[in-house]
N, C-alpha and C positions, 0 to 999 in steps of 0.2 A: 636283506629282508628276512622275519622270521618263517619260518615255517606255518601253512595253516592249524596244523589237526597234531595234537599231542601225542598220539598216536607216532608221527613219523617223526618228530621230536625226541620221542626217547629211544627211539631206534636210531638216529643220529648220533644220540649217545653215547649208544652201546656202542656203534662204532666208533667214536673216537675213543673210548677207552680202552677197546682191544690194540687200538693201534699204540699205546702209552706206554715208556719205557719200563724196561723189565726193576729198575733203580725205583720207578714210583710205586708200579705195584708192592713193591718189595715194604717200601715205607709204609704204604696204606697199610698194611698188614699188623703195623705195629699194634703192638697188646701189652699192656701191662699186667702180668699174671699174679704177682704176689699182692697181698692183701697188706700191706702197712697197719700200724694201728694206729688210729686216729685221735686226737686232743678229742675230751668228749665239751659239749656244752651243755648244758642245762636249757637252751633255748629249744631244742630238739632231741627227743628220745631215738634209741636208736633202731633202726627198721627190722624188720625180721627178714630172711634169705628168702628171696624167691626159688621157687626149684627150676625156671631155666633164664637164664639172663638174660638180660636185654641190653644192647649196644650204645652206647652214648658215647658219640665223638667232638671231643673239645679242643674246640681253634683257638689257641693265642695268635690274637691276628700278629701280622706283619714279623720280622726277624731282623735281624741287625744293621741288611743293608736294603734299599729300595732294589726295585726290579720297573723298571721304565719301557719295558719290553711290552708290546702288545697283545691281546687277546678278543676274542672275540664276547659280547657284552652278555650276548644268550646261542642258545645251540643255533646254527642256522644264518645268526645275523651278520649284518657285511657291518656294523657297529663295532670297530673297537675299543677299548679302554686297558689303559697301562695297568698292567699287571698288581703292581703294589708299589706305593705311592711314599711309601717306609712309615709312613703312621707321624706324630706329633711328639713332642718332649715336656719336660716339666720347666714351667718356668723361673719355678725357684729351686728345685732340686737339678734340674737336667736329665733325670731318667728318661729314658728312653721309652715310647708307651712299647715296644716290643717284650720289651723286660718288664713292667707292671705287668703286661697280660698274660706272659708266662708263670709270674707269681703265682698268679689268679687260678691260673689254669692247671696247674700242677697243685697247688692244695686242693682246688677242687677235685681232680684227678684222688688224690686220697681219702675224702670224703666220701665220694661217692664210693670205694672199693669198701672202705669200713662198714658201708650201710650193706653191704650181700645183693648179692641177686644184679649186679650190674659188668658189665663188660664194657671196661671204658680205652679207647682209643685216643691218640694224642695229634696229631696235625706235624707235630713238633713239639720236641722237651728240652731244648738247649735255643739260645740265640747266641748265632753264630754267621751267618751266612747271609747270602742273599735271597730274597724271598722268591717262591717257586712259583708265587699267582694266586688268582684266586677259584680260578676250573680247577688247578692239581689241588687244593683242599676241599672242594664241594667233591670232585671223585670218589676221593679217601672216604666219606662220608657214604655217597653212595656206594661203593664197593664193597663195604663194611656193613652195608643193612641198616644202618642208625634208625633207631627205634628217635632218636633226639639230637638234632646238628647244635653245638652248642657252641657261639662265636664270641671272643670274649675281645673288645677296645676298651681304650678312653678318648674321650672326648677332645675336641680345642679349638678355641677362638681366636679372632682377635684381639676382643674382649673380653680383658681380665676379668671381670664382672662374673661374666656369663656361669653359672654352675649349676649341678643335676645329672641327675641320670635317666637315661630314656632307653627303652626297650623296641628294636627294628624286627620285623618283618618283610616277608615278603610280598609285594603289592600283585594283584592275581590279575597273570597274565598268558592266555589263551596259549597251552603248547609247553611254556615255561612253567610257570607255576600256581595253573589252575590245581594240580594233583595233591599240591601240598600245602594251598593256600589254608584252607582250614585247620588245619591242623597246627599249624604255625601259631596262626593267631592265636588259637586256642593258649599252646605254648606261653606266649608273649603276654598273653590278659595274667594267667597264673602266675607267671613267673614274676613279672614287674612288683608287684606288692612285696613282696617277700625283700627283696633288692632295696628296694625304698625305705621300708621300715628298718630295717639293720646298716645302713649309710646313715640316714635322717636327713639327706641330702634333696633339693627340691626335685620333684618329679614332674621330669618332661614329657610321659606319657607314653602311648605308643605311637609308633611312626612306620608307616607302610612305605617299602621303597623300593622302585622298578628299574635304578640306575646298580644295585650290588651284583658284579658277577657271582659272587659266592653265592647271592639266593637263584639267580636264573637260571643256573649248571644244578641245584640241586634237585632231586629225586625223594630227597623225604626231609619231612618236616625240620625248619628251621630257624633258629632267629639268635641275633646278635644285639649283646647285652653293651649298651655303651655307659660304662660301671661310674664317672665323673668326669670331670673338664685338667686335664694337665695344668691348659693355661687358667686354672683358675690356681690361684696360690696356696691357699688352704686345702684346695680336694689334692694338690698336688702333693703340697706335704705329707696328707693322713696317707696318699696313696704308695707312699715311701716305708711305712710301720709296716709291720706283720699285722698287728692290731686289725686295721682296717683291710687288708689282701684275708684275714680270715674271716671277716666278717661277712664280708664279698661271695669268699666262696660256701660259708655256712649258708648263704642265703639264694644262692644258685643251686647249692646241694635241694637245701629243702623244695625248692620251686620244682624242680628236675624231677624229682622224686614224687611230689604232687600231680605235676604233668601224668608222668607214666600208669600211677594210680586212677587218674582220671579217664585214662582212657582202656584201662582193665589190663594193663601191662606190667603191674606187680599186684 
């Protein structure tokens, strides 16, 4: 059962993160310091330097291999749920959505350094491995300050049919994430358009959800973009181009970059 009072929730936290191998924190700490130069577009000008940076840490969900191991759902609770479930594939290419959201996540990772004024952290920059959960990625997150948790899937059905992109959140829940309920959504409302309009792909809206370990372990605002459907054929293809992985992240860049603006943090 969860804890009452948020209060002793994140003090739970903190202790389980002291207690975290010296291997994780080592990873959380990751920083990409050099600045890449980035393809420019016409669809966006490019930002000016903030004089002190602000954190943004980008999840390529899941890694190469599943992790079936347990975890606890929110701080506190005797609910567990399997770590990582290894994510979905394409149905007509076979990619792996580990490897789409990598794409994603590493252009966007360039993006955002070209625009100044950002400190971006990675989760992970290779698929390779077996996946570590999803508390060791909301840590990294936390541990790091993130000014913006930024979680990047694709989607999948049973139904070929089924295509879209939808924008997740955290569903506000007393302890877990009353603290960062707002601000998420806030995130989630900005961001989605932006995503929609540069796919042209149908919009599924936003979606509030109290089942994601990765939102109930976090401590600052979060939400997780599910970019289109593998099993759809066509989103699956486009999702195979450079074309459409930069469109992806042009359009998370600028949402990101809107967020932080909005909230007087560039």
């Amino acid at each position: 059962m969860a804890w009452t009072t948020a209060a002793r929730t994140r003090c739970w936290k903190a202790r389980w993160w002291a207690s975290t191998s010296p291997t994780l924190l080592a990873v959380a700490g990751l920083l990409v310091a050099a600045t890449p130069t980035a393809a420019r577009s016409g669809a966006a000008a490019p930002v000016p330097h903030a004089s002190t940076p602000v954190t943004v840490v980008i999840d390529p969900g899941h890694n190469r291999y599943a992790n079936l191991g347990l975890e606890p759902i929110g701080p506190g609770s005797r609910t567990l749920k399997i770590k990582d479930g290894g994510g979905t594939s394409g149905v007509v290419t076979h990619q792996s959505e580990a490897s789409v959201n990598l794409r994603i996540g590493l252009r966007l990772r360039t993006l955002l350094l070209a625009a100044g004024g950002v400190r971006v952290v990675m989760t992970r920059t290779t698929t390779c491995c077996v996946s570590r959960g999803n508390i060791y990625r909301a840590e990294i997150a936390n541990h790091n300050h993130a000014a913006l948790f930024v979680r990047i899937h694709a989607d999948g059905s049973t139904n070929h049919a089924t295509a879209g992109t939808s924008m997740l959140y955290p569903a506000w829940h007393k302890g877990w994430t009353d603290d960062v309920y707002s601000r998420s959504l806030q995130a989630a409302k900005i961001m989605q358009p932006y995503i929609v309009r540069a796919l042209g792909w149908p919009n599924r809206g936003l979606v509030a959800r109290g089942d994601l370990t990765g939102f109930n372990w976090s401590n600052v605002p979060v939400i997780l973009t599910e970019v289109g459907f593998l099993t759809n054929p066509a989103e699956d293809r486009s999702l195979a181009t450079f074309l459409t992985v930069n469109k992806a992240a042009w359009a998370l860049r600028t949402g990101i970059l809107a967020d932080l603006h909005a909230r007087g943090l560039r």
